[in-house]
Residue, then its C-alpha position, 0 to 999 in steps of 0.5 A: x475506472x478504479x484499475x485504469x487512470x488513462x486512455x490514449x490514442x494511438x496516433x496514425x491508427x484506430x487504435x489505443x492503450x489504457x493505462x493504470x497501476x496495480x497495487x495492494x496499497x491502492x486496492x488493497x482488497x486484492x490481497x484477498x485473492x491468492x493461490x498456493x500462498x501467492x497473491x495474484x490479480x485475479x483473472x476475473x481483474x482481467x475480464x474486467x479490465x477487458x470489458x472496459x476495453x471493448x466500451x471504450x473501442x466500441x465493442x461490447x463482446x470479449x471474443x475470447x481472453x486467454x491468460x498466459x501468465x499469471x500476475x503476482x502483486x509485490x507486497x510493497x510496491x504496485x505495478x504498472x499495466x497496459x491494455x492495447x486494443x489494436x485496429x479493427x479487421x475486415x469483420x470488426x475484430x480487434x485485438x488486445x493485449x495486457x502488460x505489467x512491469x514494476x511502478x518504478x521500473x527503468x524507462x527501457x525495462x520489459x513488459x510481461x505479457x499477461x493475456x490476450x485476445x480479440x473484442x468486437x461488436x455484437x453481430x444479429x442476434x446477439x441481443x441482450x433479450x436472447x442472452x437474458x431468456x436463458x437465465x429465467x426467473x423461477x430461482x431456485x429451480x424447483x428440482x434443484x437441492x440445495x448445497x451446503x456452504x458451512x465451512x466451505x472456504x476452509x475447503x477451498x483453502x485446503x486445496x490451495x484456493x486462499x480467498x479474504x473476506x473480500x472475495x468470499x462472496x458466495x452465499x447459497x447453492x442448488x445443484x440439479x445435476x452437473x449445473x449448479x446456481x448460486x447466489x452472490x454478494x459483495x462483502x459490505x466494504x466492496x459492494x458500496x464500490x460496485x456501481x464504479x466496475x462494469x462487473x467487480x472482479x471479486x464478484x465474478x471470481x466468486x462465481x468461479x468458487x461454484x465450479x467445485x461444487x459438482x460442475x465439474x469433475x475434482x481433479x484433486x489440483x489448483x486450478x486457474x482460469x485459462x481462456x474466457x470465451x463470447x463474455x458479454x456485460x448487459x448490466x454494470x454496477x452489480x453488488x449481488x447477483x445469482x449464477x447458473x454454472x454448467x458444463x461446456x467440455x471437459x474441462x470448461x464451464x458457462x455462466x449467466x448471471x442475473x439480479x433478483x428479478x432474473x434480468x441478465x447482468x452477464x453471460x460467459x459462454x465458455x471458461x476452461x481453467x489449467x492446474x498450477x503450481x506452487x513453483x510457477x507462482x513462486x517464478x512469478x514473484x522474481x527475486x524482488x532485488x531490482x525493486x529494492x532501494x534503500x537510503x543512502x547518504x553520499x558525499x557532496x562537493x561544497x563550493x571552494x569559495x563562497x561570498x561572505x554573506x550575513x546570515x541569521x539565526x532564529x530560535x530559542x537555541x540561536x546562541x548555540x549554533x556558531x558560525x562557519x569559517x568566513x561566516x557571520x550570523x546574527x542572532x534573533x529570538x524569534x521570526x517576528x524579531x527577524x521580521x522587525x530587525x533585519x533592516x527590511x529585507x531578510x538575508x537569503x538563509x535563515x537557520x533555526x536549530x533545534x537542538x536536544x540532548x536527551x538521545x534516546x531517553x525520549x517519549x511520544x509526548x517529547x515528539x508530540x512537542x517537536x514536531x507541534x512547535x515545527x508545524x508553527x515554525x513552518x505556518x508563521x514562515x509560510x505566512x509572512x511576506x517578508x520572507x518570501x525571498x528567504x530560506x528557512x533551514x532547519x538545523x538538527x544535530x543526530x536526527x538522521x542516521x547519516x555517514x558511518x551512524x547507526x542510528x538517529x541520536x535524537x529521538x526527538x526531532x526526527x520526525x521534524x525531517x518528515x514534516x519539512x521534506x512534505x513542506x518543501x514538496x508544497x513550497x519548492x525553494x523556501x525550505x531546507x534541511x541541515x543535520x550536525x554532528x557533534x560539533x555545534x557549527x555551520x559546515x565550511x562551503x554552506x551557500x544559498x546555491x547549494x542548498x537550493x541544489x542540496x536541500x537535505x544535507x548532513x555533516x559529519x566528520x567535517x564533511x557534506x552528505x547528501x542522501x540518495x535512494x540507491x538500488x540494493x544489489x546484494x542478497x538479503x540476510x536471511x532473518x531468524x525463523x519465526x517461532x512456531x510456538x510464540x504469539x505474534x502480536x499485530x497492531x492494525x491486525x483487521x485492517x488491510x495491511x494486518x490481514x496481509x501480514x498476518x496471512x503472510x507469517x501463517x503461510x510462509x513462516x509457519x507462526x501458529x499463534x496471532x494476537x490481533x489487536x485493533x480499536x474495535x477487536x471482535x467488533x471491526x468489519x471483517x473481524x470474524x471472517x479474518x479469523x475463520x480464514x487464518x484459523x483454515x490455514x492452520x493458526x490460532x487466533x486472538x482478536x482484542x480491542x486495544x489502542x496501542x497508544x494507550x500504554x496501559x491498555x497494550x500493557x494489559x493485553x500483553x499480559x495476557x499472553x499466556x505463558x505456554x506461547x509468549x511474545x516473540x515478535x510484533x508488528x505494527x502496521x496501525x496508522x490513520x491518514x488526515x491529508x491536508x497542505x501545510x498552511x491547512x495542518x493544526x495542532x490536533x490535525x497533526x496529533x490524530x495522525x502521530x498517535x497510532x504510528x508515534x505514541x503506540x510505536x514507543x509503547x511497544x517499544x518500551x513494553x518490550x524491549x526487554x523481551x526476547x523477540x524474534x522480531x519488531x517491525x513498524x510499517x513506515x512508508x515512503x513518504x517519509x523519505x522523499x515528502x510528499x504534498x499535503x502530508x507532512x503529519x503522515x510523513x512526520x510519523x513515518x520518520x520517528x518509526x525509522x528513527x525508533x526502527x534503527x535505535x531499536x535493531 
């Protein structure tokens, strides 16, 4: 199933837990689902993921759902969830419940209890025959009057309801009293994963949208679902369907909903909903503290005394690197020449330095080389049997930020520390990573045992850093305002995670002007119904084609802001991926994916750095920094962004 990964018995019972992770990385269309500015999971998700519960435990009827607390999606990040279905009673009743805490919460934190309820098997009667009679097949109803839609999600919006293109699904409406029937239908990006779902949860949320039409009275409050009463799922897959909404109480509603041809896909015998506010959604988000870490590098105990070894030294800058106290090198031109040189059996280190005195006064292209030359260093390493029992260190000089630096001096060879660190994860034991400062020497207490222990080590000022991602504890700085009458420019602005962040600076930093740019501009999916929503919540919108790597084309589009609201922040969040293990990678492979992070991130750069912005922000990621198997192109981009990130601030 798309939200669950597992299912697991529970040992001595009849019953069993489902388990999954929530996040806007891995299902980014949820972003689209938000109330009062606050994205949640929406209620509908839970249906959904009760629904696969009762298969599963071989029920087919939500009893009832009631949702007790509402989830709030971190913005980075997921969250870990649980469905427990419990043993069975005298008449076949199970219980169930559903939980969540953060992805990289502790082993002993809490769960947060979301909602619960019981499932069971269909009793007489109950069969999908009767439910689908109900339906019928004459659509629309002669007697019922068609409801007008036009700017109808600009509606919801102003009453709190924040729905994304992905969730903006209804299409048409009749009213005939206090029933309405709608049709819906998946936007094109979601409705080719429908056949995955029993029934997708932005489907049957869109039904909800309906319920203002007239089913029931308007309050004039933002109202969430609260309890799902007898639901049944008689077809699954659905991409589009037609809803029949009427009124069961005063405040609940019942739904059947079919396909074309009036055959039932589900019925809802009952959903009442609850009003909610801005502050119980915001107490829902928390403080986010214990879910922040941040790089840090700390000192390491290097051995008292280390065996005299002999170790070489390969690469066109072999002759800079001298060795350590009680150290001997030899040096060799290239891993061929160590190859046919080294007596038969290679020795235990071998360090290739690369060494660049241009600092900052680098390009993409310059990085484009580096990190091209690293990715042949590493498959001619990898490829050669004889240095099987050998480790490669790869050794910079002020490519990290490390000890007391503020920033990486050498652009340049950042990136090669993403390249490696995704290197190692697929080849444990046959590589490390060694940072210098200014003095051009192996550090003292350097061994083979410490680098297999410590294989990402820095020195400075004479001493062993090793790095650690550690726990922020203290408040975050509060960042300048954004200005309400600067443009924001947003590279990626139509994908997932542009849409995401420009929604995010409309709702909650009040930015009334936004340039989103994007290979395609106007043209992308979605294009016209990002721009509809931003404009609802109160933001003037600017789609253009442009490829930031393509320095002259940024440079015309920022030309063109106009005076009356110049530039004051950009975000850049566009990046394409292009997995592969790194004997796999080539040369061009690696390229496609550091243009959109390297060669567009520099030209922004370089465009605007002598602007006066309130802010320039690059989407890295984590895989930068821990590496990750088969995607060391990708890690390799996210590096020189942090890199470029902390030269810029």
């Amino acid at each position: 199933h798309p939200l669950l990964g597992a299912r697991v018995p529970l040992a001595g019972t009849d019953g069993m837990v489902l388990t999954g992770r929530l996040g806007l990385d891995t299902h980014p269309w949820l972003a689209d689902h938000a109330a009062l500015g606050t994205v949640l999971f929406p209620g509908t998700g839970w249906v959904e993921l009760a629904l696969h519960a009762a298969h599963e435990a071989g029920c087919d009827t939500l009893e009832e759902l009631a949702l007790e607390a509402p989830l709030v999606l971190p913005e980075r990040g997921g969250v870990q969830v649980q469905v427990t279905v419990g043993e069975p009673d005298a008449d076949g009743r199970r219980p169930i419940g559903m939980h969540s805490r953060a992805s990289d919460a502790a082993p002993d934190a809490p769960w947060t209890r979301h909602a619960g309820g019981t499932v069971l098997a269909a009793g007489p009667g109950r069969s999908e025959t009767s439910e689908s009679s109900e339906t019928g097949t004459e659509w629309p109803p002669r007697d019922a009057e068609p409801v007008p839609l036009d700017d109808w999600y600009e509606a919801l919006a102003r009453s709190g309801y924040d729905y994304g293109p992905s969730f903006q699904g209804l299409r048409a409406a009749w009213r005939r009293g206090a029933e309405v029937f709608a049709e819906l239908a998946l936007p094109e990006r979601e409705a080719g994963d429908a056949t995955r779902y029993g029934l997708h949860p932005a489907l049957l949320d869109s039904a909800l949208h309906a319920i203002e039409l007239g089913v029931l009275p308007a309050t004039g409050e933002t109202q969430l679902p609260f309890v799902f009463a007898d639901v049944r799922l008689h077809a699954t897959g659905a991409a589009a369907v037609r809803v029949r909404l009427s009124p069961t109480g005063a405040n609940a509603v019942a739904l059947r909903l079919a396909d074309a041809e009036g055959r039932a896909v589900a019925t809802v015998g009952s959903l009442s909903r609850r009003p909610v506010t801005a502050e119980r959604l915001a107490a829902g988000r928390g403080d986010g503290q214990e879910a922040l870490f941040r790089p840090e590098w700390v000192p390491v105990a290097a051995p008292e005394t280390v065996s005299a070894q002999r170790w070489a030294v390969v690469g066109p800058d072999a002759a800079g690197l001298a060795a350590g106290p009680g150290q001997s090198t030899a040096d060799y031109p290239d891993l061929d020449a160590l190859g046919a040189l080294a007596g038969g059996r290679p020795p235990e280190l071998v360090f290739f330095p690369v060494f660049d005195d241009r600092g900052a006064d680098t390009d993409a292209a310059a990085v484009h080389e580096a990190a091209r030359a690293g990715l042949g260093l590493l498959r001619s390493w990898l490829a050669d049997e004889r240095f099987a029992g050998s480790t490669l260190v790869l050794v910079t000089r002020g490519a990290v930020a490390a000890g007391g630096d503020r920033e990486a001096a050498d652009l340049t060879h950042a990136a090669l520390w993403g390249l490696f660190r995704s290197a190692r994860s697929e080849h444990p034991q046959r590589l490390a990573l060694l940072d210098l400062d200014g003095n051009r020497r192996l550090p003292a207490g350097l061994s083979p045992e410490l680098l297999a222990a410590e294989p990402q080590l820095a020195v400075r000022s004479g001493r062993l850093l090793a790095p650690r991602l550690t726990r922020v504890t203290q408040e975050p700085t509060r960042p300048a305002p954004w200005s309400a009458d600067g443009t924001v420019l947003i590279t990626g602005g139509t994908g997932a995670l542009g849409v995401l962040t420009a929604r995010h600076l409309v709702t909650r930093h009040a930015v009334r002007h936004l340039l989103l740019t994007s290979r395609r501009g106007a043209d992308a999916p979605g294009a016209a119904e990002i721009s509809a929503e931003l404009t609802s919540l109160g933001a003037r919108v600017t789609i253009a084609a442009c490829d930031a790597a393509d320095a002259g084309a940024l440079e015309a589009v920022l030309a063109a802001i106009p005076d009356a609201h110049p530039l004051t922040g950009v975000v850049h969040t566009a990046g394409v991926l292009d997995d592969g293990l790194v004997e796999a990678l080539t040369g061009p492979r690696l390229d496609a994916v550091l243009r959109p992070k390297v060669d567009a991130a520099w030209n922004l750069h370089r465009l605007t750095r002598d602007r006066q912005l309130t802010a320039f922000v690059l989407f890295s990621s984590v895989q930068g920094l821990v590496g990750g198997p088969g995607q060391a192109n990708y890690a390799a981009a996210n590096v020189f962004l942090d890199a470029l990130a902390g030269h810029r601030h």
